[in-house]
C-alpha positions as CSV (number, residue, x, y, z in Angstrom):
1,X,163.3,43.6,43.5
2,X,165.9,42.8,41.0
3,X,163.8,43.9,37.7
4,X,164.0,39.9,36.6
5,X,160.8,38.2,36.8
6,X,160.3,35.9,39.6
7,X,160.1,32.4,39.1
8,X,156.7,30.7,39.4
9,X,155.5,30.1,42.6
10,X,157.5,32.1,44.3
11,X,156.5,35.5,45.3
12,X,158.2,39.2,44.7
13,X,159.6,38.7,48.1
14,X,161.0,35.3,47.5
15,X,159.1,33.5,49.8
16,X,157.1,30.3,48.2
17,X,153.5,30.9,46.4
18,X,150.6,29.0,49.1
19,X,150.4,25.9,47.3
20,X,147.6,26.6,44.1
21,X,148.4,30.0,44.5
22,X,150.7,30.5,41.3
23,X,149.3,32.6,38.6
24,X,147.9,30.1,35.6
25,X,147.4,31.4,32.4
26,X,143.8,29.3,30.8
27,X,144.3,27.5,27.8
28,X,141.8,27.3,25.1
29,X,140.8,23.4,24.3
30,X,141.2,22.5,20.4
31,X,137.5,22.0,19.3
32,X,137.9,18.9,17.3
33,X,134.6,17.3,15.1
34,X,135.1,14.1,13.5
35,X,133.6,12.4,10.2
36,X,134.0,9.2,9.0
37,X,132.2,7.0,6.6
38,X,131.6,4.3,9.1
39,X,130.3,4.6,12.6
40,X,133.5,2.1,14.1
41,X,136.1,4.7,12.4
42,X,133.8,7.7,13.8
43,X,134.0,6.0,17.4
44,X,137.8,5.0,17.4
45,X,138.9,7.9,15.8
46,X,136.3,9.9,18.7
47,X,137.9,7.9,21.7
48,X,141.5,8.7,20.3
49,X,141.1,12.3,20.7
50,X,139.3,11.6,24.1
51,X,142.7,9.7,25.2
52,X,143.7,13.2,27.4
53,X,147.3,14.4,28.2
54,X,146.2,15.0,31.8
55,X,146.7,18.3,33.2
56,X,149.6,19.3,31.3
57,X,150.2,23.2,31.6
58,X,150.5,24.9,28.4
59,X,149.4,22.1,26.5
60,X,145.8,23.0,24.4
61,X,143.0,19.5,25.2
62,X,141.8,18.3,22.4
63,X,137.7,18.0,23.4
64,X,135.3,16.3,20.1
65,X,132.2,18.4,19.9
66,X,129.6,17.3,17.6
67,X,129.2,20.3,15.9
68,X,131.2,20.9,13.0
69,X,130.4,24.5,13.0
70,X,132.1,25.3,15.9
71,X,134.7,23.2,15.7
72,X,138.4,24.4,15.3
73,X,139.6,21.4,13.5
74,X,137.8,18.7,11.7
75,X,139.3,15.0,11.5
76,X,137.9,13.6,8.2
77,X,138.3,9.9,8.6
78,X,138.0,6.8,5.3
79,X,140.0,4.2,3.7
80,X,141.3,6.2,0.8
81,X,141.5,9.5,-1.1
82,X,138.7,8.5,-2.7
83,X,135.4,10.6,-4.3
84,X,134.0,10.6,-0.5
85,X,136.9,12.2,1.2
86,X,137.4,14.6,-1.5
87,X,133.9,15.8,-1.4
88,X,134.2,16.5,2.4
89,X,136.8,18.8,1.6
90,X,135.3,20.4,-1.2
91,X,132.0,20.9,0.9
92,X,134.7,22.3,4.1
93,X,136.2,24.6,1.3
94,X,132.5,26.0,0.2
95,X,131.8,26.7,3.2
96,X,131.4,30.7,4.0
97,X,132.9,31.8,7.4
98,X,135.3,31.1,9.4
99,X,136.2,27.3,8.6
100,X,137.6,23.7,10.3
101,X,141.1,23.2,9.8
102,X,141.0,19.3,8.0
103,X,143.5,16.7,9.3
104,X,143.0,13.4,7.4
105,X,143.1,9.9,9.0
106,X,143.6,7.6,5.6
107,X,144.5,4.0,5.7
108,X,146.1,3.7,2.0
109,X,148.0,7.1,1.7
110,X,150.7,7.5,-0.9
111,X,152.2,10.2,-3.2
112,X,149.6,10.5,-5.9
113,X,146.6,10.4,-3.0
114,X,148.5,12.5,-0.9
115,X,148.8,15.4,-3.9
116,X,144.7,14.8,-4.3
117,X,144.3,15.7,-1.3
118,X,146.7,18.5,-0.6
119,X,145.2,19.7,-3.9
120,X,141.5,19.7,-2.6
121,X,142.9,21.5,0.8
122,X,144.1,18.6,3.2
123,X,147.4,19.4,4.3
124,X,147.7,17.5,7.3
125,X,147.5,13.6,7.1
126,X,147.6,10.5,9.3
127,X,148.3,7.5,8.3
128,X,145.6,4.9,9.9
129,X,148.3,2.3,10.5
130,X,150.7,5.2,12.4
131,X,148.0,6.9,14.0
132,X,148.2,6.7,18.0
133,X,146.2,9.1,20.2
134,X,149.2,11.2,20.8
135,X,149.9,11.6,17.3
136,X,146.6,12.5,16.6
137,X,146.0,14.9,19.4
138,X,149.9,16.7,17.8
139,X,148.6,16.7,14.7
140,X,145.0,18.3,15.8
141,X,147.2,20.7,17.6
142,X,149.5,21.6,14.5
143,X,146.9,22.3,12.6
144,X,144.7,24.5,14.8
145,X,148.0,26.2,15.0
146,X,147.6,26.9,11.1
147,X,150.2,23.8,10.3
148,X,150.5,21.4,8.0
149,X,151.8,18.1,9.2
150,X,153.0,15.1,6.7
151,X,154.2,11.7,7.0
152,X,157.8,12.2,6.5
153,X,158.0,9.5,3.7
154,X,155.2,11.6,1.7
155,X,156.8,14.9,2.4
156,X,160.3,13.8,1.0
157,X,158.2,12.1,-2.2
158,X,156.3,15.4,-2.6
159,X,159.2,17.6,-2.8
160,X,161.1,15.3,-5.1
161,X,157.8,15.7,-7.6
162,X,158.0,19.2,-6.7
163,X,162.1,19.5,-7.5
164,X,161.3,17.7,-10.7
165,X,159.0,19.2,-12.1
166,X,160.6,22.6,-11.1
167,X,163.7,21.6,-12.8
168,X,161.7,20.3,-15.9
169,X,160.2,24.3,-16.0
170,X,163.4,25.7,-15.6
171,X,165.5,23.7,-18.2
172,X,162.9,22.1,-20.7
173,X,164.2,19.6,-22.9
174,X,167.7,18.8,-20.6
């Protein structure tokens, strides 16, 4: 024994693990419930998720459960930051307990939506348009993780609004 850990599947004594034999540590599946204004977003946005990685060690499966009580993550799916989406997260936000984290799968997302929402508590966003099922199922991930995931176009406009308006504060009238 060398006081280094051995190398999976093989054994203390160097000899190789019986094939199935190596220790594998269980990986909690994502709960993921999905709403959507329409029942054809609901399904496609519900056969996304189901889309699996396979068997890939380490990785967390993303399973849809129907109940958004339970669920680790909810995918809140429309057409716009409109007065529907934002009441989905104001009802998430009321909610006592333990709570979804809200990823949002928008078709028309830009800088003044994407502050709405971010505002009302969604801070990770799809784009419908970019949205694959790998993308979704990362996203899903990052924020059961307690992440907040952007499109990289709205993150850069964001922080310019942000670096503005900081440097407004700081130096008024400049």
């Amino acid at each position: 024994m060398t006081g280094r850990p051995e190398p999976a599947g093989v054994t203390a004594s160097g000899r190789p693990e019986p094939d199935g034999a190596a220790a594998v540590t269980p990986v909690t599946p994502v709960r993921t419930a999905v709403r959507a204004r329409d029942p054809i977003s609901q399904a496609g946005v519900v056969a996304q998720l189901g889309i699996g990685d396979g068997d890939v060690p380490g990785v967390r499966p993303v399973v849809v459960t129907g109940d958004d009580d339970t669920a680790d993550v909810l995918v809140v799916v429309g057409d716009t930051v409109d007065d529907w989406l934002l009441a989905q997260l104001d009802a998430l936000a009321a909610t006592a307990g333990p709570k979804p984290r809200p990823v949002l799968v928008v078709g028309q997302l830009d800088d003044t939506a994407g502050l709405q929402a971010i505002e009302a508590g969604g801070l990770s966003m799809v784009r419908r348009a970019e949205s694959t099922a790998g993308l979704l199922r990362e996203v899903v991930r990052a924020a059961a993780r307690g992440e907040a995931r952007l499109p990289t176009d709205l993150l850069s406009s964001l922080l310019t609004r942000v670096g503005r308006a900081q440097r407004q504060v700081l130096a008024p009238g400049a």
